[in-house]
C-alpha positions in Angstrom: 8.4 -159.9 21.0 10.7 -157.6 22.8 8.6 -156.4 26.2 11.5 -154.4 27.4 10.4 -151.7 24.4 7.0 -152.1 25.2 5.4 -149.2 26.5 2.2 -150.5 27.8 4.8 -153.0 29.8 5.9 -149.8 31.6 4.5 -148.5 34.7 2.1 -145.3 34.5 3.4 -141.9 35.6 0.6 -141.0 37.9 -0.8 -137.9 37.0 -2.7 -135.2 40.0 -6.0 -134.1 39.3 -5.2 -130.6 39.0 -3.2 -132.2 36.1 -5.2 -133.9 34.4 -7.9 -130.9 34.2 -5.1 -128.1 33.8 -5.5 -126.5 37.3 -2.4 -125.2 38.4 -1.4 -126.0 42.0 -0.8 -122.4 43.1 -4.2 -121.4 41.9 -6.1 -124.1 43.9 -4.1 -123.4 46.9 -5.4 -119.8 46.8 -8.6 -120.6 46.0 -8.6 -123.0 49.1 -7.3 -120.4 51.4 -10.3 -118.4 51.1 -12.6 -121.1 50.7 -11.1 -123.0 54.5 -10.8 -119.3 55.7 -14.2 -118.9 55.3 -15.7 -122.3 56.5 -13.3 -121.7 59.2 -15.2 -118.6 60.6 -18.6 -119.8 59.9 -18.3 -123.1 61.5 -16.6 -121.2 64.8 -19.6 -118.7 64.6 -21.9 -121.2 64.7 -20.4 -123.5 67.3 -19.7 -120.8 69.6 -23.2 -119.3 69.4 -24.7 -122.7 70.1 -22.9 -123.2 73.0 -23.6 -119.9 74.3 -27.3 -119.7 73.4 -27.0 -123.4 75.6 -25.1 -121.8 78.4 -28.0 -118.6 78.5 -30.7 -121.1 78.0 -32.6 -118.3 75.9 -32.5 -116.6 72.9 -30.0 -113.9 72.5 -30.0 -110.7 70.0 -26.9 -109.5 68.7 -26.1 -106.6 71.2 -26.6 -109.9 73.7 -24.3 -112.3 71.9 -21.2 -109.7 71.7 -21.3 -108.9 75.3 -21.6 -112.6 76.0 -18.6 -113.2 74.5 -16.8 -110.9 75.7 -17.6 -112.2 79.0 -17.1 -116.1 77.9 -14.5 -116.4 75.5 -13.9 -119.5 76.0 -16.8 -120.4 74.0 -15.0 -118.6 71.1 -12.2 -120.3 71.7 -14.3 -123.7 71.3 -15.5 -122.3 68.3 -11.9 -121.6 67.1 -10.7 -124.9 67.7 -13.7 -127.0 66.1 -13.2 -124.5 62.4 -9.1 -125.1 62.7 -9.9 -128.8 62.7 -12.4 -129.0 60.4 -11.6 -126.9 58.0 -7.5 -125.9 58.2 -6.4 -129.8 59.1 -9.1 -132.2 58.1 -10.4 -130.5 55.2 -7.3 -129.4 53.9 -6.0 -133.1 53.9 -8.5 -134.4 51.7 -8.5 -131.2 49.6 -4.4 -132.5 49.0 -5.8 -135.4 47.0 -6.0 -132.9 44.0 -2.4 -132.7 44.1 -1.6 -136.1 45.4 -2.3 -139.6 45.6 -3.6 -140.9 48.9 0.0 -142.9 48.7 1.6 -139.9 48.2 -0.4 -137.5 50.7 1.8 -137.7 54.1 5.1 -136.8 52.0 3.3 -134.0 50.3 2.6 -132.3 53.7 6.3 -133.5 54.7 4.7 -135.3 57.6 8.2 -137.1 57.1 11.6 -137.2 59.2 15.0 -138.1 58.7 18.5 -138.5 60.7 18.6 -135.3 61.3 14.9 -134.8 62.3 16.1 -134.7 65.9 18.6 -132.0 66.1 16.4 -129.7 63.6 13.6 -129.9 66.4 16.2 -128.6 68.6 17.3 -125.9 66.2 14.0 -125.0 65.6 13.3 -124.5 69.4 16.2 -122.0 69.6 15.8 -120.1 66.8 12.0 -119.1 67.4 13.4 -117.8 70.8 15.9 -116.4 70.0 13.8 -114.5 67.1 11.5 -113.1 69.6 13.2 -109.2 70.1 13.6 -109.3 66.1 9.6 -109.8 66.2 9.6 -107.8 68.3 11.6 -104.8 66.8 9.0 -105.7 63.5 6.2 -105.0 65.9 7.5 -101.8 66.5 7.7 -100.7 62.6 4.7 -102.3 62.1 3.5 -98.9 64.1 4.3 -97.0 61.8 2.5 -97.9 59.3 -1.2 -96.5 58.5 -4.2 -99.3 59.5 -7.8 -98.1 58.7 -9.6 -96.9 62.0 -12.4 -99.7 61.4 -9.8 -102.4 61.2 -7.5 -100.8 64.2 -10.7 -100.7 66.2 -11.4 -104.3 65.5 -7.8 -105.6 66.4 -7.8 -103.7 69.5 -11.2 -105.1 70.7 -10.1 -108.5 69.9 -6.4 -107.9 72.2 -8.7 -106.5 74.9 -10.9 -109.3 75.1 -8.0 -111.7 74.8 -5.7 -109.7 77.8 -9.8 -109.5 80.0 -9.2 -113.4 79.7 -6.1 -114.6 80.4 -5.8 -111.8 83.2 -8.8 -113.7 85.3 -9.4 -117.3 85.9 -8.7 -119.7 83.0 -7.9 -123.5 83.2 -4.3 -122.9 81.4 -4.2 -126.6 80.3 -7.3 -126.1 78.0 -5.7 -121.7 76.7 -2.8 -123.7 75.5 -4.7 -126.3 73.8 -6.8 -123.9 72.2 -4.3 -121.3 71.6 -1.1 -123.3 71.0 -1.8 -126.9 70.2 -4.3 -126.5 67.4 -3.0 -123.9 65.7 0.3 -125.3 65.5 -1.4 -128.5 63.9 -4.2 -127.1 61.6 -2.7 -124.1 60.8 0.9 -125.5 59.8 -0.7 -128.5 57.7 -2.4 -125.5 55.9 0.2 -123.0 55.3 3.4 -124.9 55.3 2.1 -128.4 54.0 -0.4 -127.7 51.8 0.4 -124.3 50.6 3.8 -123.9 50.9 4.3 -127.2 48.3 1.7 -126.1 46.4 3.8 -123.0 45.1 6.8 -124.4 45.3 5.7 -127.2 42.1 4.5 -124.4 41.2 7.3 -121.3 41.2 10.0 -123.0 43.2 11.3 -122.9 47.2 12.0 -119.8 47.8 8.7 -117.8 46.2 6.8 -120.7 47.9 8.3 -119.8 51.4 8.0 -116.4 51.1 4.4 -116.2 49.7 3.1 -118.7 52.0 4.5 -116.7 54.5 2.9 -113.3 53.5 -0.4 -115.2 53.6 0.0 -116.6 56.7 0.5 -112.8 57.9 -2.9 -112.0 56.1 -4.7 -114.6 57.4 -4.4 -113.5 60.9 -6.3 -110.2 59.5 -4.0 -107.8 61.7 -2.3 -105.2 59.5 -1.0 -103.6 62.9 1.1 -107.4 62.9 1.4 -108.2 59.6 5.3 -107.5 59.7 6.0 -109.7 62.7 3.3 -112.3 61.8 4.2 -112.9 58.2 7.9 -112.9 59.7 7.2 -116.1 61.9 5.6 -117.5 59.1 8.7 -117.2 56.4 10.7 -118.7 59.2 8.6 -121.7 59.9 8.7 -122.0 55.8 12.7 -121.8 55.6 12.9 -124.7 59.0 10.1 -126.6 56.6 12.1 -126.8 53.9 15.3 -127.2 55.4 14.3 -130.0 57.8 12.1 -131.7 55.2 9.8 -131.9 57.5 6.8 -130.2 58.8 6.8 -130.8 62.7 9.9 -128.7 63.7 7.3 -126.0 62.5 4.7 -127.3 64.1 6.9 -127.2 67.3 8.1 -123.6 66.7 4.1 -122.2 66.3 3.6 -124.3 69.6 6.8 -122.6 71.4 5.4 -118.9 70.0 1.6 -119.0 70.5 2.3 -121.3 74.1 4.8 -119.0 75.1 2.7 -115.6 74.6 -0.3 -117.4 76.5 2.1 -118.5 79.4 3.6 -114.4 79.3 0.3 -113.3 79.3 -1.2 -115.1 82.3 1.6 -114.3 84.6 3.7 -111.2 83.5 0.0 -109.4 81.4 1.3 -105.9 81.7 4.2 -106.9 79.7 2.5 -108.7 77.3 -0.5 -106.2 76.6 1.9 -103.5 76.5 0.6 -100.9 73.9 3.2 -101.0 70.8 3.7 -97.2 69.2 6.3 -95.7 67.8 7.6 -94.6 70.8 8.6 -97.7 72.4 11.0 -99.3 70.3 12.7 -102.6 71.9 16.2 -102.0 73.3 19.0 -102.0 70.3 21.2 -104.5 71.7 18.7 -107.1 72.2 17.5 -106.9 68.8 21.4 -106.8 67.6 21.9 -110.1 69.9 18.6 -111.5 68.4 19.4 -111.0 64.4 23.1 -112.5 64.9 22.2 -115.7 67.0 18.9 -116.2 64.8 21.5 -115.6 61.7 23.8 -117.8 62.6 21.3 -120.5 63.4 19.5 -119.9 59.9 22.9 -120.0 58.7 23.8 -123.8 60.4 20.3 -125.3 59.4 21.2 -124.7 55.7 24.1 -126.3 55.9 22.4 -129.3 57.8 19.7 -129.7 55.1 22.5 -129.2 52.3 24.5 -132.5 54.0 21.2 -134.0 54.3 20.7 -133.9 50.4 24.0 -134.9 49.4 23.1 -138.6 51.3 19.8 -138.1 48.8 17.4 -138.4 52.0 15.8 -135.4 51.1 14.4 -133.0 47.5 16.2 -129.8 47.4 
C-alpha cells in the first residue's frame, strides 16, 4: 500500500468557524463592531456611574449625574478605559477565534515583527508627525460640511468638557494612559487587527485598509472629524500592512492621541481653537506636510516590497 497517495495520511487543512458555517469574515467583523461598540459604552456607563454614585455617597438623578461628570471626568475616563479593554482588546481577541485557530491568533492580528520592524517604528513615528497640518487642513474642510445641530451640540459638549479638564489640575501620567495608551492598544487590535484582516480575506488590502479606516472615522461618532479621523485611521492601515505588523500603529495612535493631550495641557488655546471655515491652516505647511508624508508613504512601500521578496512577509 502506497501511503504517499493516501489522503487520510495527509495533514487536514484547518478550516475557521465562519467557514465551516458559511459566515463570511467581513460580515462578522461588522456585526462585531457594533456589538463591542455597544458593550463598550454600556460597560463605561456603568462603571463610571458606580464610581461616581461611590464618590457622592448618595443617589444621584440624571440632571445630577451629567453635571457630575462634567465636573469629574476622570471617572468617565475610568469608564472609557475599563469598555476599551473589555470589549475592543479582550473581547475582540477571543471573538478572532471565529477566524482563527488559537495557534494562528497572534499572526492574524499581526502581533508579529520582522528585520525591518525597527526602522518601520521609526517611520511610523515621522510620518504621523509629519501628517499633522494635512490633518489638519482635513479638519478645516471637514467645516464645511453640514452636521445635524443635535450631533454638533453633542460633539461640542463633549470638546468643552474635555478642554474644562485638561485646562485644570490632572495627574498627566494617568490623561495619557487613559487617552493615549489604551486606545492605542484596544482600539488598534480592533480596527487594524481584527477588522482590517477581516476584509482583506475577504475583498483584498486595499478595500480592507480603506474601509477599516472609514469605520474607524465613524466610530469616534464626530462627523465634524470624520475627514481627519478616518484619515489617521487609513494611515495606520497602509503602516499595518506595509510593516506586517501591528505595533508601528499602535505607536503612531500613541504619538497622536499622547501628543494632543500634552498640546492641550500646556498650549489649550491652541488646541481648543474653534475650527470654521475661516481659519484654514497656513498653505505652505500643509504643502511641506503632504510632500514629506508622500515621500515617506512612498519609502515604506518599497521597504515592505523588499521585505516580501525575502518571503518574511504576505503581500
Amino acid at each position: 500500500m502506497n501511503l504517499d497517495n493516501d489522503e487520510s495520511s495527509q495533514p487536514a487543512v484547518y478550516r475557521s468557524w465562519a467557514e465551516r458555517n458559511g459566515f463570511s469574515d467581513w460580515s462578522l467583523a461588522i456585526l462585531w463592531i457594533i456589538i463591542a461598540f455597544i458593550g463598550f459604552q454600556f460597560t463605561a456607563a456603568i462603571v463610571a456611574v458606580v464610581l461616581l454614585m461611590i464618590n457622592r455617597e448618595g443617589p444621584l438623578n440624571a440632571a445630577e449625574i451629567t453635571q457630575s461628570f462634567t465636573e469629574n471626568l476622570d471617572l468617565l475616563f475610568v469608564g472609557n478605559t475599563t469598555g476599551q479593554i473589555l470589549f475592543l482588546g479582550l473581547a475582540t481577541w477571543f471573538f478572532v477565534r471565529l477566524h482563527a485557530s488559537k495557534s494562528q491568533r497572534p499572526a492574524f492580528l499581526r502581533f508579529s515583527t520582522n528585520e525591518k520592524t525597527p526602522s518601520m517604528l521609526g517611520l511610523t513615528f515621522i510620518l504621523i508627525l509629519a501628517i499633522q497640518p494635512t490633518v489638519w487642513f482635513l479638519g478645516w474642510l471637514n467645516a464645511f460640511l453640514p452636521v445635524p445641530d443635535m450631533l454638533s451640540e453633542f460633539q461640542s459638549s463633549q470638546m468643552q468638557m474635555i478642554e474644562n479638564f485638561l485646562r485644570g489640575d490632572h495627574l498627566l501620567i494617568l490623561t495619557l494612559f487613559h487617552v493615549g495608551v489604551v486606545p492605542a492598544i484596544c482600539e488598534e487590535v480592533l480596527y487594524r487587527g481584527y477588522v482590517m484582516r477581516a476584509f482583506q480575506k475577504s475583498w483584498g488590502i486595499l478595500p480592507a485598509i480603506l474601509i477599516s479606516g472609514l469605520l474607524f472615522g465613524l466610530y469616534h461618532v464626530q462627523l465634524s472629524n470624520l475627514l481627519p479621523l478616518a484619515t489617521i485611521g487609513i494611515v495606520l492601515g497602509y503602516v499595518t500592512w506595509v510593516s506586517e505588523s501591528i505595533y508601528p500603529a499602535m505607536l503612531a495612535h500613541f504619538v497622536n492621541n499622547g501628543g494632543s493631550v500634552l498640546v492641550g495641557s500646556y498650549f489649550p488655546d491652541t488646541a481648543f481653537a474653534e475650527m470654521t471655515p475661516e481659519t484654514m491652516p497656513p498653505i505652505w505647511a500643509v504643502a511641506v506636510s503632504i510632500i514629506i508624508s508622500g515621500y515617506l508613504i512612498y519609502f515604506m512601500y518599497q521597504q515592505h516590497k523588499n521585505l516580501a521578496s525575502t518571503g518574511d512577509t504576505d503581500v
